[in-house]
PADORO-19860 format. One record per residue: y, x, z negated of N, C-alpha, C in turn; residue in one letter; chain. Coordinates in pm, whole numbers, padded with zeros to 5 digits, always signed. Example, Ala and Ser with C-alpha at 12.3 -4.5 7.8 and 13.67 -1.06 7.14 Angstrom:
PADORO-19860
+--------+--------+--------+--------+--------+--------+--------+--------+--------+------+------+
:    n.y :    n.x :    n.z :   ca.y :   ca.x :   ca.z :    c.y :    c.x :    c.z : code : unit :
+--------+--------+--------+--------+--------+--------+--------+--------+--------+------+------+
: -00569 : +01319 : -00780 : -00450 : +01230 : -00780 : -00330 : +01320 : -00780 :    A :    A :
: -00225 : +01285 : -00708 : -00106 : +01367 : -00714 : +00003 : +01290 : -00787 :    S :    A :
+--------+--------+--------+--------+--------+--------+--------+--------+--------+------+------+
END
This chain:
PADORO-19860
+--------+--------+--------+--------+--------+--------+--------+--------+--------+------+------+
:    n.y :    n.x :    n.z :   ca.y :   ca.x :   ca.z :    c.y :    c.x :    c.z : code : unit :
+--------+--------+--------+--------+--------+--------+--------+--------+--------+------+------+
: +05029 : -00349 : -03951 : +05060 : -00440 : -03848 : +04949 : -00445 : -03744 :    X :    A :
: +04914 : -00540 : -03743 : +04785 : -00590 : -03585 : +04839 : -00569 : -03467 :    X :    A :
: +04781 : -00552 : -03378 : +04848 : -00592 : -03235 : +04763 : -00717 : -03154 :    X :    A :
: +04855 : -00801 : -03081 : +04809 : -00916 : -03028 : +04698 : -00851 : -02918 :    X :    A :
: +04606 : -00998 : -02830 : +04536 : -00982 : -02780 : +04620 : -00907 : -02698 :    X :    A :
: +04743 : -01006 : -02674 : +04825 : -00979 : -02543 : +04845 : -00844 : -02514 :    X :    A :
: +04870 : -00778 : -02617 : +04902 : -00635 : -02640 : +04830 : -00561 : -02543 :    X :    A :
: +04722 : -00577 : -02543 : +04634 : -00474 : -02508 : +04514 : -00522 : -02392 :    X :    A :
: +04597 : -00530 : -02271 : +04504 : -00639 : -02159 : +04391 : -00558 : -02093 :    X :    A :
: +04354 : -00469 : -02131 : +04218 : -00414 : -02095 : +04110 : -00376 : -02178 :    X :    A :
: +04146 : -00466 : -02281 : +04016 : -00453 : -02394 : +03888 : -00546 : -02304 :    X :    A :
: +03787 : -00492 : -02329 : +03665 : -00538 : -02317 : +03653 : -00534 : -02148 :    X :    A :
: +03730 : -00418 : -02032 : +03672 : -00374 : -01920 : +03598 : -00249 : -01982 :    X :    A :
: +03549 : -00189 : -02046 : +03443 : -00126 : -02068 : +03358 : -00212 : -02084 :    X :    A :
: +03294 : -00254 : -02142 : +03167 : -00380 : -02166 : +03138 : -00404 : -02012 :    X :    A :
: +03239 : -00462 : -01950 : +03171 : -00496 : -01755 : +03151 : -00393 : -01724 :    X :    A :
: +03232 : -00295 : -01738 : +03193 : -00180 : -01623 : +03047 : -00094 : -01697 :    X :    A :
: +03006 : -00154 : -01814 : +02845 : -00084 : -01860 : +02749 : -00183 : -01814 :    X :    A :
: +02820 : -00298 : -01823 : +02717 : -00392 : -01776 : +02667 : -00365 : -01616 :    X :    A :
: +02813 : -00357 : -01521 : +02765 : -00380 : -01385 : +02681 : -00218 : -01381 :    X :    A :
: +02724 : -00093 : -01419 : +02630 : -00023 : -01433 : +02483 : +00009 : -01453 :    X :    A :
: +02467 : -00097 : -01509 : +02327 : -00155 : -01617 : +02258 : -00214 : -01516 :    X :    A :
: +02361 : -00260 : -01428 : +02248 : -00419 : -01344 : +02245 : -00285 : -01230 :    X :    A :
: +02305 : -00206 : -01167 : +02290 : -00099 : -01054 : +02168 : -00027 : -01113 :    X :    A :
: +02163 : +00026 : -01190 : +02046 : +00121 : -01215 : +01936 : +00042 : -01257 :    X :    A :
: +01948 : -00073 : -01315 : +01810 : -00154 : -01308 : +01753 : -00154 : -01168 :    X :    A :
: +01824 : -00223 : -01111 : +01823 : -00238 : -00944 : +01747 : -00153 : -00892 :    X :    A :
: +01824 : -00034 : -00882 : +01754 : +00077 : -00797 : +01622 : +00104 : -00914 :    X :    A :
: +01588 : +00100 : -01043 : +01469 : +00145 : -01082 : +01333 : +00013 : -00988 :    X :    A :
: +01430 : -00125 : -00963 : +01331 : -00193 : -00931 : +01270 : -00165 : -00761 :    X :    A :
: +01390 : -00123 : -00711 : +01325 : -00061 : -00578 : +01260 : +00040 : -00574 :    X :    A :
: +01261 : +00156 : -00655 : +01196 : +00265 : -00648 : +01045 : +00171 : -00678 :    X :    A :
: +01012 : +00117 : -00805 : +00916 : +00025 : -00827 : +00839 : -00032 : -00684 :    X :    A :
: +00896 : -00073 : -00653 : +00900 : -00137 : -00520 : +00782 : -00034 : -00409 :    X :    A :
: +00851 : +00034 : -00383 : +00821 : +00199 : -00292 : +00715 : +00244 : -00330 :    X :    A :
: +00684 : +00279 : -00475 : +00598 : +00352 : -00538 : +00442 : +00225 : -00503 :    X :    A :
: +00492 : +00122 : -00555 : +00390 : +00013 : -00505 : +00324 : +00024 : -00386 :    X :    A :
: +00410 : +00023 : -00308 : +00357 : -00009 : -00091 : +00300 : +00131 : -00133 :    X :    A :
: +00366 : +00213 : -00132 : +00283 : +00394 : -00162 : +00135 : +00376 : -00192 :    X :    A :
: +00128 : +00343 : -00270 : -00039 : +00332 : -00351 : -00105 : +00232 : -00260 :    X :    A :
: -00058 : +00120 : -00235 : -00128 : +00048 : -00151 : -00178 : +00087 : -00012 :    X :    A :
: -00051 : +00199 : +00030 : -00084 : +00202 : +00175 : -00188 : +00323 : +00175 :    X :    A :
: -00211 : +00421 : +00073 : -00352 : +00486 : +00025 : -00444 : +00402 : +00009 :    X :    A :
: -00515 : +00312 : -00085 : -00605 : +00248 : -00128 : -00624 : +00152 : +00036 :    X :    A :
: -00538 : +00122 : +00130 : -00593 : +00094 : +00292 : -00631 : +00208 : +00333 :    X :    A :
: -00608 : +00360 : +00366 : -00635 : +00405 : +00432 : -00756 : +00465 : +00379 :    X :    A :
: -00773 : +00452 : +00246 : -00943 : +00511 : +00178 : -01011 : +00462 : +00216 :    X :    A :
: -00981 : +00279 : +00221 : -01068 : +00211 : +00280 : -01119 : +00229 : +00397 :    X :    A :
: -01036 : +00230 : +00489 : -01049 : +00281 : +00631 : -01109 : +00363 : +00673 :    X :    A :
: -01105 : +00499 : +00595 : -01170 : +00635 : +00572 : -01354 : +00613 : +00567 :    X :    A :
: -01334 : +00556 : +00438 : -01473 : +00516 : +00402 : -01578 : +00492 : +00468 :    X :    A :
: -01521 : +00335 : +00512 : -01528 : +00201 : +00643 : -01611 : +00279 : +00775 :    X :    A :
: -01492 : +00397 : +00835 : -01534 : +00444 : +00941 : -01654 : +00510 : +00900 :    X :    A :
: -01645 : +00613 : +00776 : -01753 : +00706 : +00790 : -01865 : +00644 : +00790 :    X :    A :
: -01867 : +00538 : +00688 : -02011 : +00482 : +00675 : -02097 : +00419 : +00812 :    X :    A :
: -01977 : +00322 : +00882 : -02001 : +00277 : +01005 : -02064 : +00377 : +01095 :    X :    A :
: -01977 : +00532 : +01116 : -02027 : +00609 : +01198 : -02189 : +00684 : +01176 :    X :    A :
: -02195 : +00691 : +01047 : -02336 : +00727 : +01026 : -02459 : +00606 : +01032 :    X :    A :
: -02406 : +00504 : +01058 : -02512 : +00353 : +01087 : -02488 : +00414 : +01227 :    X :    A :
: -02380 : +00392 : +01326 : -02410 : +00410 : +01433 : -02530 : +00546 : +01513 :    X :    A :
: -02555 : +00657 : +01414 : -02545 : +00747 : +01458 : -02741 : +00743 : +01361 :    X :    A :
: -02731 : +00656 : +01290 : -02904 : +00602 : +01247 : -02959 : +00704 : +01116 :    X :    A :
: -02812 : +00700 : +01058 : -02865 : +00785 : +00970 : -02840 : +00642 : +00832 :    X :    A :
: -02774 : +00547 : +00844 : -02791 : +00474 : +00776 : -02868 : +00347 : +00828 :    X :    A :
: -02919 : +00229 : +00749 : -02922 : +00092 : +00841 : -02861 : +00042 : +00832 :    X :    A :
: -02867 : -00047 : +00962 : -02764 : -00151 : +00945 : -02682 : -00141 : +01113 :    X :    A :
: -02623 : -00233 : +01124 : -02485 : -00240 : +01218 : -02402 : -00192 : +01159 :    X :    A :
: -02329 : -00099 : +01269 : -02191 : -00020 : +01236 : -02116 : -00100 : +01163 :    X :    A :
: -02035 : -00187 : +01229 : -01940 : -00289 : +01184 : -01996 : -00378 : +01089 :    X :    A :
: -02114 : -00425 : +01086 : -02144 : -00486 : +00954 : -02122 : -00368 : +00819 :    X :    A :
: -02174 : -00243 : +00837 : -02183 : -00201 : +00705 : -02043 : -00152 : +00709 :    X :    A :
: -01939 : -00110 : +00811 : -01786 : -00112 : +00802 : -01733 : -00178 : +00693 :    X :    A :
: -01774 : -00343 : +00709 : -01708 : -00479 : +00625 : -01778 : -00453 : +00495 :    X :    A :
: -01901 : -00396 : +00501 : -01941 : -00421 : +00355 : -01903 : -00332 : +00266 :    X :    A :
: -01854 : -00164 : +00310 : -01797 : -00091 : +00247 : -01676 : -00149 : +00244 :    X :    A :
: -01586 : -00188 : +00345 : -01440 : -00208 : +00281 : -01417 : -00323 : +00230 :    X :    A :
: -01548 : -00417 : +00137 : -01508 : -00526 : +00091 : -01551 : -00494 : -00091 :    X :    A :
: -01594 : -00344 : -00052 : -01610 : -00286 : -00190 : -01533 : -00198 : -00240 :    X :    A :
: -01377 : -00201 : -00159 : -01270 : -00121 : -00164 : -01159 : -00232 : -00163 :    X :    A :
: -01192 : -00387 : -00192 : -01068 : -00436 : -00212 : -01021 : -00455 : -00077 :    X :    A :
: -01069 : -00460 : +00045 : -01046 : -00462 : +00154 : -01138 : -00525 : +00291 :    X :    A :
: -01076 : -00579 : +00389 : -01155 : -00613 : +00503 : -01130 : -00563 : +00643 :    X :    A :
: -01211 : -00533 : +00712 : -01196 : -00506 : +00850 : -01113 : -00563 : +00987 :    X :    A :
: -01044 : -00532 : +01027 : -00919 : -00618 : +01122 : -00983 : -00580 : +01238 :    X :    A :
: -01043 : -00464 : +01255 : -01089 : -00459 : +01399 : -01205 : -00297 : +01407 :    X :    A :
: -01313 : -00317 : +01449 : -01433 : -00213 : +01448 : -01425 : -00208 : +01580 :    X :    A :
: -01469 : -00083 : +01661 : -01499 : -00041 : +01811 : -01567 : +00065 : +01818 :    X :    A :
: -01624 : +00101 : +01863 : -01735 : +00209 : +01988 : -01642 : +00277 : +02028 :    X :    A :
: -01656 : +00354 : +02008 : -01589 : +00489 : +02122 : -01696 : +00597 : +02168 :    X :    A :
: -01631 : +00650 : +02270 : -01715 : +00772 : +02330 : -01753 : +00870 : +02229 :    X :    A :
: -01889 : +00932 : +02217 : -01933 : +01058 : +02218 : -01956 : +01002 : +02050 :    X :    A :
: -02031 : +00841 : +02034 : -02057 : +00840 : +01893 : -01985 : +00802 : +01823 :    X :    A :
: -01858 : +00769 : +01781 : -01730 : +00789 : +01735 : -01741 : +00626 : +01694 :    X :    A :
: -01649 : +00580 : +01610 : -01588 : +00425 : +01605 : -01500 : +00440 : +01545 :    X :    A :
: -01381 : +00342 : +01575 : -01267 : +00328 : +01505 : -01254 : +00204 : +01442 :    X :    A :
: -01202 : +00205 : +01294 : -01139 : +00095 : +01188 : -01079 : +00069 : +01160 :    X :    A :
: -01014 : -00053 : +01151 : -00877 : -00039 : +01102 : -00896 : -00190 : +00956 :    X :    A :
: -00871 : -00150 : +00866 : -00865 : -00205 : +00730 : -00723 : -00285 : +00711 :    X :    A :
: -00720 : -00346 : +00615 : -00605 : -00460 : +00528 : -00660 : -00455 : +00404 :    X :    A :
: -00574 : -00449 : +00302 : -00615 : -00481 : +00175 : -00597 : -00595 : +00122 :    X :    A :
: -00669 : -00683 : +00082 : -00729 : -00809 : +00044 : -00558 : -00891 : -00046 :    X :    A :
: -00502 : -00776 : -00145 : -00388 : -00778 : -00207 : -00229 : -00776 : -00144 :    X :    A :
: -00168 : -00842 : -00170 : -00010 : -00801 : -00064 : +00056 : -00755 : -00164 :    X :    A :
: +00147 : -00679 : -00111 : +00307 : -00682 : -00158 : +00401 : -00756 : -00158 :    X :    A :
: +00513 : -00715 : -00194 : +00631 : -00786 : -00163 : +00669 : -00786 : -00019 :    X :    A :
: +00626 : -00660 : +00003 : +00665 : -00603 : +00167 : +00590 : -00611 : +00266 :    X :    A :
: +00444 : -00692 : +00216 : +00345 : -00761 : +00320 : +00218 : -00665 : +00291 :    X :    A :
: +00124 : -00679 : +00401 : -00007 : -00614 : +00362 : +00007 : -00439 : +00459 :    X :    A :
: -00090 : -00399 : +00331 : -00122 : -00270 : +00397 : -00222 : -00269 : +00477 :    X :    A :
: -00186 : -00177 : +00580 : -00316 : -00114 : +00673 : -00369 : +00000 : +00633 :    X :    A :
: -00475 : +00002 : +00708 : -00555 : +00120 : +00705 : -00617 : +00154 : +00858 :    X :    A :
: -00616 : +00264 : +00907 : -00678 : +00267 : +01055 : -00786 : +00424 : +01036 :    X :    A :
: -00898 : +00427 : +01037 : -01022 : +00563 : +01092 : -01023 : +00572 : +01160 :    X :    A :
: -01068 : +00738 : +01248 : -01195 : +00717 : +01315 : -01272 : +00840 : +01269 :    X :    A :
: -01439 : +00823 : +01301 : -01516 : +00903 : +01255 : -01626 : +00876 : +01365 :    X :    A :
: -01722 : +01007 : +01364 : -01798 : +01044 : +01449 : -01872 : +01147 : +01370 :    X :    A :
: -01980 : +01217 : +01508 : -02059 : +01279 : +01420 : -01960 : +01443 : +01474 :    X :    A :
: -02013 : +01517 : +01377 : -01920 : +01678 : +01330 : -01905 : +01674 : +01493 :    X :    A :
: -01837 : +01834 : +01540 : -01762 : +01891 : +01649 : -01878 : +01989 : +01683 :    X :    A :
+--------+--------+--------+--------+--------+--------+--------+--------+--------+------+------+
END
């Protein structure tokens, strides 16, 4: 003997409840995705930045040629990146602050240096 559909009114709530499961943990794998992304990005700005300053600070300081802030832009445009703002500071020093050329979902990364000569 069969039993009707009627019989048995919770056939096929397993199937939704794997599905809506399915779409939750996709989800969260796509945000972690997400995170891990801005993560790397907001490194690859601050290398830039890193870089940016040091190089700048050793133009300023005449151990390279060039203008600070020019060779700033030209290192961080060889890092995938451009300069938002170069400055002078006391005792030798300049500060950088970088953007990476690439966005996210979650907008652009920064990057901010500063560098000078040793202590």
């Amino acid at each position: 003997m069969s039993r009707s559909f009627l019989d048995q009114p919770e056939r096929g709530s397993g199937t939704v409840l794997a599905a809506g499961l399915a779409l939750v943990v996709i989800m969260a794998m796509a945000l972690v995705l997400l995170l891990a992304q801005s993560a790397v990005m907001a490194s690859r700005a601050a290398a830039a930045a890193d870089l940016s300053a040091l190089a700048a600070a050793d133009a300023l300081r005449g151990l390279m040629v060039g203008e600070p802030c020019v060779v700033a832009e030209q290192v961080a445009s060889r890092n995938a990146a451009r300069v938002v703002s170069c400055s002078e500071g006391a005792g030798q020093t300049i500060e950088v602050r970088t953007e990476l050329i690439a966005r996210t979902m979650l907008g652009t990364a920064i990057g901010r240096a500063r560098a000078g000569p040793p202590p």
